[in-house]
C-alpha positions in Angstrom: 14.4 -18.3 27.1 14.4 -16.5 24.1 12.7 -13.1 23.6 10.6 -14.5 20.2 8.8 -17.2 22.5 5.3 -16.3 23.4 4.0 -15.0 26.3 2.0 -18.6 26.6 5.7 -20.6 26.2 7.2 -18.8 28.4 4.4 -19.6 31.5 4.7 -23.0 30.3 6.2 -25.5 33.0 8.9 -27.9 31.7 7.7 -31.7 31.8 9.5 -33.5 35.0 9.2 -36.9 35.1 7.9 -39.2 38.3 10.7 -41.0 40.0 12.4 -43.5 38.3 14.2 -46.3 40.2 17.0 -48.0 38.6 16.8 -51.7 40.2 17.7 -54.5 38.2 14.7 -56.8 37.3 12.4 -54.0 38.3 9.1 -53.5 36.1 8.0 -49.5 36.6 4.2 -49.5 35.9 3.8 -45.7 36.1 5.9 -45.7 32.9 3.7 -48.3 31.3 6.3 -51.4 31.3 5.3 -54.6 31.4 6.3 -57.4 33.3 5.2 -59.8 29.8 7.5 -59.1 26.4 5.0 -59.4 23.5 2.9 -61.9 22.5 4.5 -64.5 19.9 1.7 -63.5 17.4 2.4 -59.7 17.5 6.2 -60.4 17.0 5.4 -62.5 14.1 3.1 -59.6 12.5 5.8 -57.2 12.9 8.4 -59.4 11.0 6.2 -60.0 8.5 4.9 -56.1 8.2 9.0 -54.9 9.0 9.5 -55.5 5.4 11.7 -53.3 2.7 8.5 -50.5 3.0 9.6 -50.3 7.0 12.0 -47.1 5.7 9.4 -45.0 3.4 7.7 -42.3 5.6 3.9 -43.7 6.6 0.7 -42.7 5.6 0.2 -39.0 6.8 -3.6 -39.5 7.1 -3.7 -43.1 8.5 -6.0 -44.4 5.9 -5.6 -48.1 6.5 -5.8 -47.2 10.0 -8.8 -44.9 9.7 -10.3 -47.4 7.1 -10.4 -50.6 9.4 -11.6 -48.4 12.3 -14.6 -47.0 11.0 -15.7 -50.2 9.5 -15.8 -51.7 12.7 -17.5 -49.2 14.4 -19.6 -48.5 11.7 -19.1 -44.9 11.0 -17.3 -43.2 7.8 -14.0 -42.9 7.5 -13.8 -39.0 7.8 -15.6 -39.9 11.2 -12.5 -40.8 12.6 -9.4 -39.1 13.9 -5.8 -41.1 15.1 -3.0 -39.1 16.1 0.2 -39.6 17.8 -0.5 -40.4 21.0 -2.9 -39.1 23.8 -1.3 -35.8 24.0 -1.5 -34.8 20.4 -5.3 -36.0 20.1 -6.0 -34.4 23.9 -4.5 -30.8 22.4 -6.2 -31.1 19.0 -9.6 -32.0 21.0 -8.7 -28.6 23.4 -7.4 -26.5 20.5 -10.9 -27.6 18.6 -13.0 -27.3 21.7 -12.1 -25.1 24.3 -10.1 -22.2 22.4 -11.7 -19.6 25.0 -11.9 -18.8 28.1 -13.9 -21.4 29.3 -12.3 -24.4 32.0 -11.4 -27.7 31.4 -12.4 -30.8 34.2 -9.2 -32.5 34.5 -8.6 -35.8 37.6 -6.2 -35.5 39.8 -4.8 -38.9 38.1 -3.9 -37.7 34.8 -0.7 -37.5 33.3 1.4 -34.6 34.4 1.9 -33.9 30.5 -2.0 -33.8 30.4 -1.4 -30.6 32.7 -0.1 -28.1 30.3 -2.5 -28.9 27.4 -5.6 -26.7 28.8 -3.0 -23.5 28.9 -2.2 -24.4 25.0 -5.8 -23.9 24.4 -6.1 -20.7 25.8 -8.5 -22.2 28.5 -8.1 -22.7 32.3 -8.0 -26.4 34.3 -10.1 -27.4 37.3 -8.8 -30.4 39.0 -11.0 -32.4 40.9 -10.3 -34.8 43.3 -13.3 -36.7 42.2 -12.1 -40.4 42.0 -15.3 -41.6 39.8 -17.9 -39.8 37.2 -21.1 -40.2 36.1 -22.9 -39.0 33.1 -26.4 -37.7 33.7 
């Protein structure tokens, strides 16, 4: 690894993925497949959104997105945050959060990506093997 990486990058574990059988006709769940293709009505939205506009870059701040959300949960706009994916919203909520020294409750269920996020924050990860939680 190179000398210019950080001390954090270098400590980091590489991501290694769960098995992965290669059966024909085989639906892997713990990679989120489905055994059901999409709905009709979902292919017929994307043909009719997959228009010319399908090769401009989107909307950097999700506005439409962000728009239609908070009116339906009745909040502002500036209320709400999408990102690209769990792991980019989990690592912006750590690096907002918990950038000290401070732990971070993780399941034993999570996704192994999940794992490295706490360490990105500069904070440490408790797993529990706690298979239900509570507020109170």
């Amino acid at each position: 690894m190179s000398r210019f990486w950080s001390d954090l990058v270098h400590s980091l574990e590489p991501y290694a993925p769960g098995e992965q059988p290669r059966m024909a006709g085989l639906v892997k769940l713990n990679t989120n497949e489905s055994p059901f293709g999409p709905s009709p009505r979902v292919l017929k939205a994307i043909r009719v959104e997959a228009a010319d506009t399908l090769r401009l870059y989107p909307d950097p701040d999700a506005t439409a997105l962000r728009q239609a959300l908070s009116a339906y949960h009745g909040v502002k706009p500036e209320q709400v945050f999408v990102g690209n994916g769990s792991d980019e919203v989990l690592a912006h909520i750590f690096a907002a959060l918990l950038k000290h020294k401070a732990a971070a409750a993780l399941s034993r269920h999570h996704l192994q990506p999940t794992a490295s996020i706490p360490s990105i924050a500069d904070c440490s990860a408790l797993h529990t093997r706690r298979s239900h939680w509570t507020m109170g």
